[in-house]
C-alpha angles and dihedrals in degrees: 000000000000117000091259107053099044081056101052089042078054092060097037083051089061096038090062091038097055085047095047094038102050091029103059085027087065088052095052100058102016095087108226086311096146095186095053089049098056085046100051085045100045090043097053094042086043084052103043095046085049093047098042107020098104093052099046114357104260094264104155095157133068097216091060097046079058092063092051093052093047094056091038096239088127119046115238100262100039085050081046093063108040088060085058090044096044087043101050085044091059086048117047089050095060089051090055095047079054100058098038095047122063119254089241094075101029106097130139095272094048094038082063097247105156115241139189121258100234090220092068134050141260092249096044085051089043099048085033083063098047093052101046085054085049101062090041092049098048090048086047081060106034086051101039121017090032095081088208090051113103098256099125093043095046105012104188100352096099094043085045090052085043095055096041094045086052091051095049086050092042116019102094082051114049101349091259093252097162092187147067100219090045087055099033081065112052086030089055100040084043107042083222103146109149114139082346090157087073094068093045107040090031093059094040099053092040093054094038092053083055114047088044092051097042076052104046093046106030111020104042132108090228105049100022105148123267120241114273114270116262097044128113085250099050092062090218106103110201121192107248121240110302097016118116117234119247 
């Protein structure tokens, strides 16, 4: 592996580890407090994507590596090695939360893994899952691969508040994991693998439908927006407010 992609896979390592490790853990000891959950897990997300955004990205995620390589803003190999990296992270942390926390209290549901509401179905949990990586993946695009997005104002602020307002929808549902590698780690630890395929399938095709669409309609050549009507570029030019029309 060349310099510079183990050193991007390294960030993208910590990245997931720091997600895994302060998410589930606030699982583990917040004690059913949603909104202390969506906010342990939006603030480290918001943090890491600040921190490490400009090495790697700020991935973090698998599903939404997948909507780089799918819209070929990430080579292959490089695509390749931020899913081991953001694998081994999850991981890892949940290894660690293992080992730190008694097994008393370390259960599926405290460990993090993501489980079903049994008063829902698996297709709701499963739908429920690809829309709520949608939307993190389109803001992930909108805010950093978009080079008019607000990445370099507000670097992970807007992705931090995405993840947290999902949690606080669909947390009590499916967990709101939102990605593969944040619910690989906590599932494996934890041998916890029932209707696992919802927290796989759901975020890559969520992500995927995203960062195709966000492409397709706002990135691309083709069908890049117009400016807005009343600029000089737009060649329409509309009175302000206040000012009467000739």
């Amino acid at each position: 592996m060349e310099g510079e992609t183990l050193r991007r896979s390294i960030a993208e390592f910590v990245g997931a580890f720091a997600l895994v490790f302060v998410g589930a853990g606030s699982v583990m000891t917040g004690g059913g407090d949603l909104l202390g959950v969506a906010m342990a897990h939006g603030l480290i997300l918001a943090i890491m994507v600040t921190a490490l955004g400009h090495i790697s990205g700020g991935h973090f995620n698998p599903a939404v590596t997948l909507g780089f390589l799918m819209t070929r803003r990430i080579r292959p190999l490089l695509g390749l090695s931020y899913w081991v990296a953001q694998f081994a992270g999850g991981v890892a942390a949940a290894l660690l939360l293992k080992w730190i926390y008694p097994d008393n209290i370390s259960d599926a549901a405290k460990l993090g893994a993501p489980t079903l509401n049994s008063q829902i179905s698996v297709g709701a949990g499963f739908v429920l899952e690809a829309v709520m990586t949608f939307f993190l993946v389109w803001v992930v695009f909108a805010t950093a691969a978009d080079p008019r997005g607000a990445f370099t104002i507000i670097a992970g602020f807007a992705i931090g508040l995405t993840i947290a307002a999902d949690i606080l929808l669909g947390g009590p549902l499916t967990g709101a994991a939102m990605n593969p590698a944040r619910a690989l780690g906590p599932m494996l630890v934890q041998n916890q693998w029932a209707d696992g395929w919802i927290w796989y399938i759901g975020p890559f095709l969520g992500g995927a439908l995203a960062a195709l669409a966000y492409e397709l309609l706002y990135l691309s050549p083709v069908l890049r927006p117009r400016p807005p009507i009343g600029t000089a570029e737009s060649g329409v030019d509309e009175p302000r407010v206040g000012e009467a029309s000739l």
